[in-house]
C-alpha positions as CSV (number, residue, x, y, z in Angstrom):
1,X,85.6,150.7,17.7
2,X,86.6,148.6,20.7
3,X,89.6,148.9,22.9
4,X,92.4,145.9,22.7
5,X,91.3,144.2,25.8
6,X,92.4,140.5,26.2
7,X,89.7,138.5,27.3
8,X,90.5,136.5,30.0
9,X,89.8,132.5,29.3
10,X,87.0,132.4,31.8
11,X,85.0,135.0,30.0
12,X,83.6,134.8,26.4
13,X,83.2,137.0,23.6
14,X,79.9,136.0,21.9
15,X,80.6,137.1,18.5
16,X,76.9,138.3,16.6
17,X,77.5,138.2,12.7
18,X,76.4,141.7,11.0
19,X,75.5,144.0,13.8
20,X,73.1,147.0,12.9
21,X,72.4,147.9,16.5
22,X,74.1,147.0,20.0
23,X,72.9,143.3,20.9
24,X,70.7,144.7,24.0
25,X,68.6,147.9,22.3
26,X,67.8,145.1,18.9
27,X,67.4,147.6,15.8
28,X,68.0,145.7,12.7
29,X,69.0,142.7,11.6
30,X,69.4,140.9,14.7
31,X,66.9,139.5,16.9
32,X,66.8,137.6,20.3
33,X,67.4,134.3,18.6
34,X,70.6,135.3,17.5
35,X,71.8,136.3,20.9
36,X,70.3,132.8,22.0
37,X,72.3,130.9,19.5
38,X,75.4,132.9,20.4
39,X,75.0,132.0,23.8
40,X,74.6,128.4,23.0
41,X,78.2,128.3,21.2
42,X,79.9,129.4,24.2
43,X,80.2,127.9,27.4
44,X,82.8,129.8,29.4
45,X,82.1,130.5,33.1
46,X,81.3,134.3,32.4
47,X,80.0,136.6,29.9
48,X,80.8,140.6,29.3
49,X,79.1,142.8,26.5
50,X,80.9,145.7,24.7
51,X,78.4,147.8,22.8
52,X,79.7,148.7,19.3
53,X,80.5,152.1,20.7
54,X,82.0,152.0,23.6
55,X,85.2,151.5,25.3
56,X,86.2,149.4,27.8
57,X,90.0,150.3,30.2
58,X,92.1,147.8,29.9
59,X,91.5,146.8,33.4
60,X,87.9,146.3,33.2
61,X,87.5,142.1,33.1
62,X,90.5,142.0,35.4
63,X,88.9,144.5,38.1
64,X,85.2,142.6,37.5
65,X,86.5,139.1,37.6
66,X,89.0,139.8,40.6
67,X,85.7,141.5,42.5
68,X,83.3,139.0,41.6
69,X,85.6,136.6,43.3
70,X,86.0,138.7,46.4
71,X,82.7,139.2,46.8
72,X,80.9,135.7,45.5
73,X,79.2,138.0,43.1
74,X,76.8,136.9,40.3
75,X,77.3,139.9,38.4
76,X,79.9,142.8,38.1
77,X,79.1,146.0,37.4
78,X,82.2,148.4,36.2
79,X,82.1,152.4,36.7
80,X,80.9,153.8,33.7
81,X,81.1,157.5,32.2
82,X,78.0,158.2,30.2
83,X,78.8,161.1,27.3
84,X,76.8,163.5,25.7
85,X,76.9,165.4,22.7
86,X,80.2,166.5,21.6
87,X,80.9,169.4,22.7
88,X,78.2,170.2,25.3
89,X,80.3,169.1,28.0
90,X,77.0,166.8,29.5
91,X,77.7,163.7,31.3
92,X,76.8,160.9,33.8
93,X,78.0,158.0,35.7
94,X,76.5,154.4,36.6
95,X,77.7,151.7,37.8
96,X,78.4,153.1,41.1
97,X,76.0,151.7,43.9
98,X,74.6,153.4,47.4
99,X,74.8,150.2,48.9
100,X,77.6,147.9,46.3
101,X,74.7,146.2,45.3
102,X,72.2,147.5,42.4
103,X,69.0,148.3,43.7
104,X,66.7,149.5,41.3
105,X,65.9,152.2,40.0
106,X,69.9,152.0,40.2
107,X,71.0,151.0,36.6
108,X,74.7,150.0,35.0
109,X,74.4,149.8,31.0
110,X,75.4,146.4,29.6
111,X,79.3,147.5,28.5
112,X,80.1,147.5,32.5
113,X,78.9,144.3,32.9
114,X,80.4,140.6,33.9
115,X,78.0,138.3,35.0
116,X,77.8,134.3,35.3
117,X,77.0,132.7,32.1
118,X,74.6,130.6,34.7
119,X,72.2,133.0,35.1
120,X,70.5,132.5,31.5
121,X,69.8,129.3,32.5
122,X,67.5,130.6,35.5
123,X,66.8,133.9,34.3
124,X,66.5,133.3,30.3
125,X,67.7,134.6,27.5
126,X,67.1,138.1,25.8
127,X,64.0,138.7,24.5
128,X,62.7,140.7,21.2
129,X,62.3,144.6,22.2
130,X,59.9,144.6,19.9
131,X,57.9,142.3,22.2
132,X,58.8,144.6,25.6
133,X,57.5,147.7,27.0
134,X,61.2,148.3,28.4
135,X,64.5,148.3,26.8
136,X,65.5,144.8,26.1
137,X,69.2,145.5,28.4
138,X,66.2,146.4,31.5
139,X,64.2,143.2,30.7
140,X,67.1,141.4,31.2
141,X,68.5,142.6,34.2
142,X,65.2,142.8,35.9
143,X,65.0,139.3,35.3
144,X,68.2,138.2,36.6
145,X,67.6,140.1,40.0
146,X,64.2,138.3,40.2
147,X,65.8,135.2,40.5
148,X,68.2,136.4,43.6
149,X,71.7,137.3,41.3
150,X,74.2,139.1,43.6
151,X,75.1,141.9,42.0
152,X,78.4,144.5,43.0
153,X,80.4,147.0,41.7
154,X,84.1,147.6,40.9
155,X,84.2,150.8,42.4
156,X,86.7,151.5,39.5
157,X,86.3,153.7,36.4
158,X,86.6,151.0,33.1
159,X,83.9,152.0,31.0
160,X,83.4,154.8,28.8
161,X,80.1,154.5,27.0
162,X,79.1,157.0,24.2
163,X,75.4,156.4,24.2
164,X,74.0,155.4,20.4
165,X,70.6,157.3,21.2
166,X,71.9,160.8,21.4
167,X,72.0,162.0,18.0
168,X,71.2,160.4,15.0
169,X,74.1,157.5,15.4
170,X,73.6,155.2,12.9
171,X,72.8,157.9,10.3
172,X,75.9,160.0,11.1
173,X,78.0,157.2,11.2
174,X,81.5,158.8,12.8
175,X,83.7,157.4,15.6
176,X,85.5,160.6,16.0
177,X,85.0,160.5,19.7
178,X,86.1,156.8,19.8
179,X,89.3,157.0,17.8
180,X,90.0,160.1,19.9
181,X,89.5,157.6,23.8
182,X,91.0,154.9,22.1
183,X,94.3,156.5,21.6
184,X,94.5,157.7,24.9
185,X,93.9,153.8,26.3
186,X,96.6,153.0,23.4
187,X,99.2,155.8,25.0
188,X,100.0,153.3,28.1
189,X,98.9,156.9,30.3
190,X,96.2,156.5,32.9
191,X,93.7,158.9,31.9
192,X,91.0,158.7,34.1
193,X,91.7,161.2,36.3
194,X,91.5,164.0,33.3
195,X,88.4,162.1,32.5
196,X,86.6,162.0,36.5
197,X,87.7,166.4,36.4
198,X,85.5,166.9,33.6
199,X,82.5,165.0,35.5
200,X,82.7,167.0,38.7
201,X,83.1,170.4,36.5
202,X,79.8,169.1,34.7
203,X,78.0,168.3,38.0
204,X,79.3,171.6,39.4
205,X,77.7,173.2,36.2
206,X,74.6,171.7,36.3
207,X,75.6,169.4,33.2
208,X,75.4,165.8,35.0
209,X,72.2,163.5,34.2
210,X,71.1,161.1,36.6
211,X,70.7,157.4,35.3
212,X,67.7,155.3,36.7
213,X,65.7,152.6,35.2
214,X,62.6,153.4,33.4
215,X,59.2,152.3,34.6
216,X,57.5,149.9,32.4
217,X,54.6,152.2,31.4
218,X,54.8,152.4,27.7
219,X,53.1,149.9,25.0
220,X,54.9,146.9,23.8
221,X,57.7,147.7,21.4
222,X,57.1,151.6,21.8
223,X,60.3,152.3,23.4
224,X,62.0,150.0,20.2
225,X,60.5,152.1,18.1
226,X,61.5,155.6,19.6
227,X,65.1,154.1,19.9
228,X,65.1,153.3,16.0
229,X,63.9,157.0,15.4
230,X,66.6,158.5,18.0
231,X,69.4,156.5,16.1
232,X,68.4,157.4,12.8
233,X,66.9,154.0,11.8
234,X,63.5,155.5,11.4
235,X,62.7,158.9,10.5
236,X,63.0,161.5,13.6
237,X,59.2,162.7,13.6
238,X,56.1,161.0,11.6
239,X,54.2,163.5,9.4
240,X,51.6,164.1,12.2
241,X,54.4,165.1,14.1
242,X,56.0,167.4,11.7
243,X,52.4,169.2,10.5
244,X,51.6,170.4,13.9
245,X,54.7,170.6,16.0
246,X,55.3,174.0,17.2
247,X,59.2,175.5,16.3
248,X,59.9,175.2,20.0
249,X,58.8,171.4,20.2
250,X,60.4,171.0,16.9
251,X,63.9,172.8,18.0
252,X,64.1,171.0,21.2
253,X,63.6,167.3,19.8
254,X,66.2,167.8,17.5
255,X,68.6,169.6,19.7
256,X,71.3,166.9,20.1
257,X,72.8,169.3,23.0
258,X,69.7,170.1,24.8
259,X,69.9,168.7,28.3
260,X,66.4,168.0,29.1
261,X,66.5,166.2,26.1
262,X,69.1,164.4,26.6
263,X,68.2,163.1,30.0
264,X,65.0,161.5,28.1
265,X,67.4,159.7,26.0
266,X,69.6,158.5,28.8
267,X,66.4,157.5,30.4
268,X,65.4,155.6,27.6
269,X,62.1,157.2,28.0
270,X,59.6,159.2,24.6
């Protein structure tokens, strides 16, 4: 479900024909080629990604384009509430920089971003996560800082991003937690505020996970794979798993509201 935003005629919406998975963590049924072609069709000055399940604020291009314009910026990073389970009260925020530039291990997930459609041409395009031994959104932006892309922030929550790897997402199939954001953008009532209480009463209970880029440490296509199991695409635990996991392991790897767990999701780390 995505929020009625008007794209503004400088940016582009590059539509991807049946999407199984968001067009950064590939699960099925599309592949970097597809995000090439897309690419290729559309030659607007900037491009922004919404991930199936997220929301942007109304505000968000405006804010990111208006900032990228102060600033000279290359790309635009939104502030972005990360949410976890429903229910467990667990949350996080990116998109917010020590410095107003991202410095790894910094990170911003794809949904806050605007960034010159340029770049691909220096940087290239997104590549196979079955090919990478980081999360194909990682690759990418690792890239485009190696070849100099001034990056900011907005400094202004727009993003509300209900991360697919949490629970089994693609097996569970709801939007509950969508429908209920989006008619809260649809009321015409700035909500945010409600929405920033909740973070600080999660950071003040302990509840807040902090967002970082992972290292690249893992095999090729290893962290593709554990994102396929996390989302329900694959099958949680392999039968080697399952014949000699103890009832703790087994209880805390399919505790959707465990935080430790969670923050290995967020992480993007097995």
């Amino acid at each position: 479900m995505h929020a009625r935003t008007i794209l503004k005629p400088s940016c582009s919406r590059l539509g991807i024909p049946e999407l199984a998975g968001s067009t950064w963590s590939i699960t099925t049924g599309i592949n970097g080629a597809q995000i090439t072609k897309a690419f290729a069709r559309r030659r607007s000055e900037w491009v922004a990604y919404l991930g199936h399940d997220d929301i942007w604020y109304p505000t968000h291009l405006e804010s990111a384009l208006r900032v990228a314009t102060e600033k000279s910026a290359d790309l635009v990073a939104g502030a972005t509430i990360l949410f976890g389970p429903p229910r467990s009260g667990i949350r996080a925020i990116t998109g917010l920089f020590r410095t107003q530039e991202l410095k790894p291990p910094e990170w911003a997930p794809p949904s806050s971003w605007v960034h010159r459609r340029s770049l691909v041409d220096v940087a290239g395009y997104w590549t196979n996560p079955s090919e990478l031994s980081l999360p194909a959104d990682i690759d990418f932006m690792k890239r485009l800082l190696a070849v100099g892309a001034c990056t900011t922030c907005t400094n202004e929550l727009t993003v509300f991003k209900f991360n697919a790897g949490r629970r089994d997402t693609y097996k569970i199939k709801t939007n509950t937690e969508q429908q209920e954001l989006l008619r809260k953008v649809q009321s015409g009532i700035d909500f945010r505020h409600d929405e920033l209480i909740d973070l600080i009463r999660a950071e003040s209970l302990g509840m807040t996970i902090k967002i970082e880029m992972p290292s690249d440490e893992h095999p090729a296509g290893a962290v593709h794979k554990w994102h396929q199991r996390l989302k329900g695409i694959q099958p949680r635990f392999s039968n080697d798993e399952l014949r000699t996991a103890s009832t703790r392991q087994f209880r805390i790897r399919s505790c959707g509201g465990d935080v430790g767990f969670f923050r290995k999701v967020l992480n993007y780390g097995p």
